[in-house]
N, C-alpha and C positions, 0 to 999 in steps of 0.2 A: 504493500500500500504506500501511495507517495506521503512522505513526510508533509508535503505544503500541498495548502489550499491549489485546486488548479484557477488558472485564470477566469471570469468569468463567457461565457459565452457572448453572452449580449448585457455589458455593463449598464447602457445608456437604458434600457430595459425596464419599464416601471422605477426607473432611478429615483425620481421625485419622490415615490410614493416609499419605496425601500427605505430612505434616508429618512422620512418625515414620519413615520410608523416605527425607526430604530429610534430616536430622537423623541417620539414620544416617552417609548418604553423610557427610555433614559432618566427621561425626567420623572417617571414616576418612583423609578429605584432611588434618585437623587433621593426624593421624599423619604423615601422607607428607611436610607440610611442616616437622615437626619434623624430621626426617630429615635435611632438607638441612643440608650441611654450614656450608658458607658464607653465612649469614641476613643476607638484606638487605632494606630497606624491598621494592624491588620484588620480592621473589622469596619474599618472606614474610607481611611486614605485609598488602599491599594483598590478593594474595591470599584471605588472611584474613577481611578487612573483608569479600570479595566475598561469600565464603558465609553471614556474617550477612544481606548483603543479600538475597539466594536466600531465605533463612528468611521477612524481614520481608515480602517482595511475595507469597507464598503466604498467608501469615499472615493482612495485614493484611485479604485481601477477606470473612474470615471472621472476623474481629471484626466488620469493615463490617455485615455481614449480621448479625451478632448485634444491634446496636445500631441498625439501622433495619427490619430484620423479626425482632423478638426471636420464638422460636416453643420448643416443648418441645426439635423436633431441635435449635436451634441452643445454647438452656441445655446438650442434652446434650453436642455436640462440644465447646462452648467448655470447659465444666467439666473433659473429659475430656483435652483438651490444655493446660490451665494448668499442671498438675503436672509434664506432660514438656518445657514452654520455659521451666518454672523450672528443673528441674533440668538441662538442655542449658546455660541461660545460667551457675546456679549453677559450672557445672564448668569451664565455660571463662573463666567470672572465675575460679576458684578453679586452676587450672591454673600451678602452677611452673613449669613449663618454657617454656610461652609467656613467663611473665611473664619470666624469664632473658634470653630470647631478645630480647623486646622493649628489656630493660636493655643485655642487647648489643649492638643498634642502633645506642642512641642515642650508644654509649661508642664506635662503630667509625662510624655516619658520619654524626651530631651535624653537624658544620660543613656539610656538602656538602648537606643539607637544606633544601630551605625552609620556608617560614613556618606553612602548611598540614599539613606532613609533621611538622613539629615539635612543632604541637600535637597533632595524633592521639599520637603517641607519649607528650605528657604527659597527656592524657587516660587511653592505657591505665594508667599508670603511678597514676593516680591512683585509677582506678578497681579497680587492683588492689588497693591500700590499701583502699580501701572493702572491697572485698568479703572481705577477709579473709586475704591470701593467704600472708601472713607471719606466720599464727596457726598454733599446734601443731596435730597432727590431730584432737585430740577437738575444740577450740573452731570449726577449720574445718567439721566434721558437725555440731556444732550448730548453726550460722551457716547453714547449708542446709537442715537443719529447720524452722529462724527465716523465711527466704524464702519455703520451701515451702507453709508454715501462713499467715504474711500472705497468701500470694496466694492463696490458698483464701478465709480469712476474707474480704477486700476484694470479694471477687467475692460475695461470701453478703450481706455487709452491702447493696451495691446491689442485690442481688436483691429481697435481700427488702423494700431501699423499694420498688423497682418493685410488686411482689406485691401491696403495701398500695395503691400509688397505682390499680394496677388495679381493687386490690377494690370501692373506693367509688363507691355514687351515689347523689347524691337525687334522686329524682321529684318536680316537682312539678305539681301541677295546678291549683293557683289564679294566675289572671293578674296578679291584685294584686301576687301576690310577685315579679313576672317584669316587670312594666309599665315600670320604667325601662331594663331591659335594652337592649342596640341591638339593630336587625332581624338584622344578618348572625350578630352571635351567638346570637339566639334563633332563628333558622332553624338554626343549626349545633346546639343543642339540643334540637328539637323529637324527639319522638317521633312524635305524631300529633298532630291536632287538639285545644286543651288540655290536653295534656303533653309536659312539658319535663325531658330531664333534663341533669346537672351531676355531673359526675366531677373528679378531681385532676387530671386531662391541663391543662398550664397554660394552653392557652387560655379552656379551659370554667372553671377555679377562678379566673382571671382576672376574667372575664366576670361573676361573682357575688357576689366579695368584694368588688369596685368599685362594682358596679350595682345590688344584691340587696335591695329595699329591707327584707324582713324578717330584722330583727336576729336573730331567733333561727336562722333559715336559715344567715343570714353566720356565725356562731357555729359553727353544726352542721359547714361544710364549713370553717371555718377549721379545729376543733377536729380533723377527721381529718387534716388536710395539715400539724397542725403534731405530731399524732401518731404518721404514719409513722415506721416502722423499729421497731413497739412492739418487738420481738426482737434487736434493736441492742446492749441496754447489758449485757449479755454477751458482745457480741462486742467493745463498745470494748472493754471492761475486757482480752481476752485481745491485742489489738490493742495497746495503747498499753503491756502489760507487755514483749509479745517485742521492741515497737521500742525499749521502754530496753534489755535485754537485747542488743539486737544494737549498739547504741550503744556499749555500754561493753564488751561483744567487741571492738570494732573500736580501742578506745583514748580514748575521749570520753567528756564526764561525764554527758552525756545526750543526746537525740535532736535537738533542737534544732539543738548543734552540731555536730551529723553532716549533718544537714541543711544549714549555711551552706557545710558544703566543697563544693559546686561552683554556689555562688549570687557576685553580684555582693557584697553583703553581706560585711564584714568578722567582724562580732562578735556575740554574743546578743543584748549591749548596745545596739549600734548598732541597733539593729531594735528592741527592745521602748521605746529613747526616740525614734526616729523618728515609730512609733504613737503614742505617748502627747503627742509636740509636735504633732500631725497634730490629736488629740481634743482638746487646750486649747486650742487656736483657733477651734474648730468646736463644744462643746457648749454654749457659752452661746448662740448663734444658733437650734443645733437645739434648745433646750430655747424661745425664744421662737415657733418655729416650729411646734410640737406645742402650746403654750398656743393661739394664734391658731385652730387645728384645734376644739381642748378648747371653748372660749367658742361658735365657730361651730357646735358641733353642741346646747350645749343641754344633752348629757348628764351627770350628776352620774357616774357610773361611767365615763368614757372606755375603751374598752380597745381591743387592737391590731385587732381584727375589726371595730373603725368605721372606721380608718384612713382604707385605698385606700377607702373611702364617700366620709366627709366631707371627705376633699382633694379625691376628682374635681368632687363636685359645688361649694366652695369655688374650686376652679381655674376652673370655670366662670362662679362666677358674678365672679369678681375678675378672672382671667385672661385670662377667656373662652377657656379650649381645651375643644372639646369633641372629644375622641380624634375620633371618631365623625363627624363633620365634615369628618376629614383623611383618611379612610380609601378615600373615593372615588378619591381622587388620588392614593392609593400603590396602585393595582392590580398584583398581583404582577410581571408578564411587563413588562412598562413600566418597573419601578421597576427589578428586576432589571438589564436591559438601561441605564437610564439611571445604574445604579452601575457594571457595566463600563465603560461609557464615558466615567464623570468618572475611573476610577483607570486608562482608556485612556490619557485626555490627560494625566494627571499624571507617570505614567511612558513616555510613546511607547508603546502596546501595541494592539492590538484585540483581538476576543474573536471568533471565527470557532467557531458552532453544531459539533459533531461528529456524524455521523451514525456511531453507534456502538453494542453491545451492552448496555441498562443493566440494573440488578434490580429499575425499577420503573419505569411508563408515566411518570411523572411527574418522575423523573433526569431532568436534560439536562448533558451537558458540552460544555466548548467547548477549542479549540485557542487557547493565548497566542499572540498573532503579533507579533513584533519586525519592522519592515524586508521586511515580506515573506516572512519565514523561522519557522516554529513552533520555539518554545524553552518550551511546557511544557504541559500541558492541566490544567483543572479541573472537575471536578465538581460539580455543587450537587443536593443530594435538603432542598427546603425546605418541603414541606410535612406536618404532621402529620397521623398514622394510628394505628390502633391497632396495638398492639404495636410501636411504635418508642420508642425511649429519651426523655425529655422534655430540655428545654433545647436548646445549639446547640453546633455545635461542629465544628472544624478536625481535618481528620486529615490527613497526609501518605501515601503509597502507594510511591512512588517519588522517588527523592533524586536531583538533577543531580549528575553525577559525571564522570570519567574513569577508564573500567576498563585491568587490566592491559596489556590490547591496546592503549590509544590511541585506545580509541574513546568518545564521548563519550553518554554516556546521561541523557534529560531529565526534570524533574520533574513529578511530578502530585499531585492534594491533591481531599481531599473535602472541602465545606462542607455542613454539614448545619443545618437549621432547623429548629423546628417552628410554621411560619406557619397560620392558619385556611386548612382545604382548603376547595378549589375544588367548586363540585357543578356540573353540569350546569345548574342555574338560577342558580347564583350564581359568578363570580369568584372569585377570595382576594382579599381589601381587607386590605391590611395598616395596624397602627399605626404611628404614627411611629418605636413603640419598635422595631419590628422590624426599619425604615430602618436605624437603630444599633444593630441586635445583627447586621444583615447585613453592614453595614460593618466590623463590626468584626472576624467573622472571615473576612471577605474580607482582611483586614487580615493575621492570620495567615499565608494561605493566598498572600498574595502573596508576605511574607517567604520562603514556602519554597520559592515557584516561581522567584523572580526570580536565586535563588541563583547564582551563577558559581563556585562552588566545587568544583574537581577531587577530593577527598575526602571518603567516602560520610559519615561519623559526623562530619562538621563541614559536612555542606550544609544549607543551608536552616535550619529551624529544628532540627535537630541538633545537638547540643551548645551548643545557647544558654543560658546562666543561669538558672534557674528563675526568678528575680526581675529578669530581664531581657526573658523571651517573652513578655510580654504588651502590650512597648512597642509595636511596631507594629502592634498590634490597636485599643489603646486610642489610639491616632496618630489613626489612619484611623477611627475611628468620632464622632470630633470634629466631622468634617464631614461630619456629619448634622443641623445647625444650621448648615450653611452657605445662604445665603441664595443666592448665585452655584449651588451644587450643583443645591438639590433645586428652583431653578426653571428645570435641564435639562431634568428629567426628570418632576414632577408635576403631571401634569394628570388631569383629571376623566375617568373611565373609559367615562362613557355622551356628555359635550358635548365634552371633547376641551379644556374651559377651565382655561387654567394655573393652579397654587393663587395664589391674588390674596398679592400683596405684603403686605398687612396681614394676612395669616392668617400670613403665614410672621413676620413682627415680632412677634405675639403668640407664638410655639412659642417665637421667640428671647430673648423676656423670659420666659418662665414657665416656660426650660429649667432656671435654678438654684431654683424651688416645691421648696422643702423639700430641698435639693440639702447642708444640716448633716445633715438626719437622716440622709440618705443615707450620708452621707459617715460620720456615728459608727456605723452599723450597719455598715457595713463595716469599721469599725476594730475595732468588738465582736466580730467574726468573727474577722479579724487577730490581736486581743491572744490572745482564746480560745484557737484556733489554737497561738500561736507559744509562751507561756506554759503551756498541755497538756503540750507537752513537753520544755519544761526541767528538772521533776522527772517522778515517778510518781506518779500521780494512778488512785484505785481507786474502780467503786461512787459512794456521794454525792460524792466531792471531787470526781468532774467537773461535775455539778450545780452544786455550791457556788462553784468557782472561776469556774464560766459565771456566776451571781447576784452573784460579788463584781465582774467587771467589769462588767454592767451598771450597779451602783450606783453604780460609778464615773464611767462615761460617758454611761450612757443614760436619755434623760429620760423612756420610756415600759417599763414594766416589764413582759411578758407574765405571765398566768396559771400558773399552778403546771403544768397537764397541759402545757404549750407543752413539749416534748421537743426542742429542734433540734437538739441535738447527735446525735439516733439516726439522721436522715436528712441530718448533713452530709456527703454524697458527697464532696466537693471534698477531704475531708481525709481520709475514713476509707474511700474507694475509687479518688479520682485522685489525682494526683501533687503535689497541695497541702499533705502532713502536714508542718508547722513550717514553709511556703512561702507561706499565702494572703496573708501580709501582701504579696506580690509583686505581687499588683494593684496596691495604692495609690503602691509603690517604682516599677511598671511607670509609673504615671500620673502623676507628678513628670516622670520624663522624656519622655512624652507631648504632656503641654500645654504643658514648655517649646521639642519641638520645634513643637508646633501653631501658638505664636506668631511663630515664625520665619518658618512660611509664610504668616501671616495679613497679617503686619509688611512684606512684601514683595510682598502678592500670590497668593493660593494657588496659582498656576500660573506662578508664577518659576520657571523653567527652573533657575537656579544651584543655587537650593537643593534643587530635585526630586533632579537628575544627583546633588548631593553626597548626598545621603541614600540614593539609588539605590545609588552605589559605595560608599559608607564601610557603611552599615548592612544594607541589604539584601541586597546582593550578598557580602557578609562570611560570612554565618553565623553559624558557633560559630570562626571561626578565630583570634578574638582575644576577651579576657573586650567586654560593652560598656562598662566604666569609661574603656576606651581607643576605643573606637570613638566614642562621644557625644563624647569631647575633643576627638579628630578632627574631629568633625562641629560643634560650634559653639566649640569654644576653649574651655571653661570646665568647671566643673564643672555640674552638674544644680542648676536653681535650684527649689524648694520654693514660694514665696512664684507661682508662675507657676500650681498645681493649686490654692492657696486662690481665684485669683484667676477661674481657668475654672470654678470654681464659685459663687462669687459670692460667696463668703466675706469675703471683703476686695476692698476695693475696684483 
């Protein structure tokens, strides 16, 4: 009998009524546990935890379905159930009586607790603060308003880039403009025999803003991809009021700081001079790294739509990486396989195929196996289709746990990609970048699996620090430059000949090609970001505040129509609002653990086990300021991510 749950057949499927009939029940057990007289962790708390979990493993398979077969039904269920798990969540954060109850806990059996038990309780406790629970009743119903309207807006905002991404294409039919393209991609754009077209789906806008040799083309599709979400800056504007508004409901001077209570991060300060010592190391490099670009292409107008042109073909010719050369050798199903098997050997694990129910021919999951024994399974849906969500990305389904009974329940996690699909005449050849966007949230997804924690809201990646969960994503995708790694696993998909030694020393030098600019667009994002909302910002101030950092940091200026802030998802529909700066925080501790394994050996057993039990296996059961301490004695050295990029010698 299969250990896990199978997938559901048709999730979207009376979905409404499933969630709104579990959600009753829920609340009626809420009731019954109130009841009890004498409230204890066991006969209370965990309880508790159980029936959120009950929620999320329904739930989650139809988000799943939302975001890799987006379809009318599924906009309509999802839309229709966000109102009712805001307001279920809003009441039961917002619930005195739990909160009481949970207070008396900790004040009746505080000591006889452990370590695990004692942070869920300060979790609730905290999180009761957050949400409002010691506010009068009017500021309590506006504070649920507040929830209620974000999670509507947030879902609207990514809609409606999706919307835009879908709407676009250009056709083209002259070969000239197509001629440097590579084969796999222009077979993956073909229409018919000469025509070809090119949509925003980021393989294909990939594939032309790199390749495209006519500038006005490059132009044309850059100009829509940097113009999605045109219907956005009415939704920031109503976005970024309710989140100061609920900010200073809650007791805070602004959103910001509402945002560091439960990040690793101490202070506003500490954060907005981290970025900014991050970008004065790094933009005098990237500003000579964008001239070099400027001169090599000739052009008296540089602008961002020659960019990914004249570096690819610049890398070429200095570098010599031509993507397109490597991509034989990462054939999907091989590469796949030969990444479960480097983070087999890194942590003891194998990866055993599941013959199981999926929601597309092309899912495959497989069972973690420790010792002979399954302790978790994961999912991978990695190749792109229409109507699936664009980028990649880590989901969790199920949490390792120990329920009420004593009985022990195991983790699962989806990894989602969107790799060039396969056709019938052709493979999926992936790029190297794909190598390290797989890696990395296989990186995620191990964190959640490998969990050994008895407590559902602190396994895995639960309850981890928002500017802490990106450490072992960003770990694990390091070595995808490892030269030991990828000549495991890449070999040439039609001869079977391994990538030759001097193809992979060329990836290994030309992995920091522009690795400043890199590095200050993502801080421009960061300050953007974390600086939006420290005050209230309406209309042009977001514009303007977006133009004053750039002038600060960035050597290449976009065009006036460049809108990025209407299609920033990350901030203004995932869980990145006053957080994104948590990538580069996540990447500090990163590369200083990277080095440790490099320093040793990447397959040092001492430091795998140690990394294994102190961080991996943790969770959210302790902040990581103490965990990382644990794990190398010190604090996080900074001077370690100038260095993994090239910055400093």
């Amino acid at each position: 009998m299969d250990t896990f749950p199978p997938f559901p057949k048709n999730p979207l499927e009376n979905g409404v009524e499933k969630v709104s009939n579990l959600i009753e029940r829920n609340r009626k057990e809420i009731e019954r546990l109130l009841s009890i007289e004498n409230k204890r962790y066991a006969n209370f708390l965990k309880p508790l935890e159980e029936l959120e979990r009950d929620l999320d493993e329904l739930f989650t398979p139809i988000y799943h379905i939302h975001s890799v077969q987006n379809s009318e039904e599924s906009q309509k269920v999802y839309t229709k159930l966000l109102p009712i798990l805001s307001e279920y969540s809003s009441d039961i954060s917002q619930d005195e009586r739990i909160f009481r109850a949970v207070k008396e806990i900790k004040e009746k059996e505080w000591d006889s607790l452990n370590l695990e038990q004692q942070k869920v309780i300060e979790n609730y406790l905290l999180d009761f603060k957050l949400s409002g629970v010691e506010l009068d009743r009017e500021s309590k119903e506006r504070l649920k308003e507040i929830d209620k309207e974000l999670s509507q807006l947030s879902n609207q905002f990514s809609q409606n880039v999706l919307d835009d991404t879908n709407s676009f294409e250009m056709v083209i039919e002259n070969f000239e403009d197509v001629k440097e393209i590579p084969q796999s991609d222009l077979e993956s754009a073909k229409i018919e025999d000469g025509r070809w077209k090119f949509t925003l789906q980021m393989p294909s806008y990939l594939a032309y803003i790199t390749y495209g040799s006519n500038r006005e083309l490059r132009e044309k599709i850059y100009r829509a991809y940097v113009s999605r979400g045109k219907n956005n800056s009415e939704l920031i504007d109503k976005i970024l009021k309710l989140r100061n508004e609920k900010a200073q409901l809650l007791g805070f001077s602004n959103y910001a700081q509402l945002s560091l209570a439960t990040k690793m991060a101490s202070s506003t300060d500490e954060v907005v001079k981290f970025l900014y010592s991050l970008a004065d190391k790094s933009k005098e490099k990237a500003k000579e790294e964008l001239e070099e670009i400027r001169r090599y292409s000739g052009l008296d107008d540089f602008q961002p739509f020659d960019l990914a042109y004249y570096s690819e073909k610049y890398r070429k010719e200095f570098y010599d990486i031509d993507e397109e050369a490597y991509r034989p050798y990462f054939e999907k199903n091989r590469s796949v396989k030969g990444i479960l098997d480097f983070i087999g050997k890194l942590f003891n694990l194998q990866f055993h195929k599941a013959d199981t129910q999926l929601w597309d021919e092309k899912a495959e999951a497989f069972d973690v196996v420790e010792d002979g024994k399954v302790i978790a399974r994961l999912y991978l849906d990695l190749e792109a289709r229409e109507n699936k969500k664009s980028g990649a990305w880590m989901n969790d389904w199920h949490s390792h746990h120990v329920d009420s009974k004593g009985k022990e329940h195991l983790a699962t996690a989806f990894v989602v990609c969107n790799f060039p699909p396969s056709s019938p005449n052709s493979p999926s050849l992936l790029r190297h970048d794909d190598i390290h966007t797989l890696l990395h949230e296989m990186g995620h997804a191990i964190h959640h699996l490998l969990s050994r924690v008895g407590e559902i809201s602190i396994s895995g990646t639960n309850g981890v620090e928002w500017d802490a969960v990106e450490f072992p994503s960003q770990f694990l995708e390091n070595f995808s430059y490892s030269k030991e790694v990828l000549k495991s696993f890449a070999k040439h998909y039609q001869t079977g000949e391994p990538l030759p030694d001097e193809m992979i020393d060329r990836l290994i030098k030309a992995k920091n090609f522009q690795s400043a600019l890199q590095m200050v667009r993502q801080l421009e994002f960061g300050l953007f970001d974390f600086k939006l909302h420290l005050n209230l910002y309406q209309g042009d101030e977001v514009q303007n505040l977006l133009d004053e950092i750039r002038k600060e940091i960035s050597p290449l200026i976009p065009p006036k129509y460049n809108k990025f802030q209407n299609s920033f998802t990350h901030i203004f529909s995932g869980g990145y609002s006053a957080g994104y700066y948590s990538y580069k925080w996540a990447e500090v501790l990163s590369a200083d653990l990277f080095y440790q394994f490099v320093d040793r050996g990447i397959f040092d057993k001492e430091i795998s086990s140690k990394y294994r039990d102190i961080v991996l296996a943790k969770g959210g059961t302790q902040s990581m300021k103490e965990l990382f301490f644990q794990l190398v004695g010190r604090e996080p050295d900074e001077t370690q991510l100038l260095r993994l990029s090239g910055i400093v010698e």
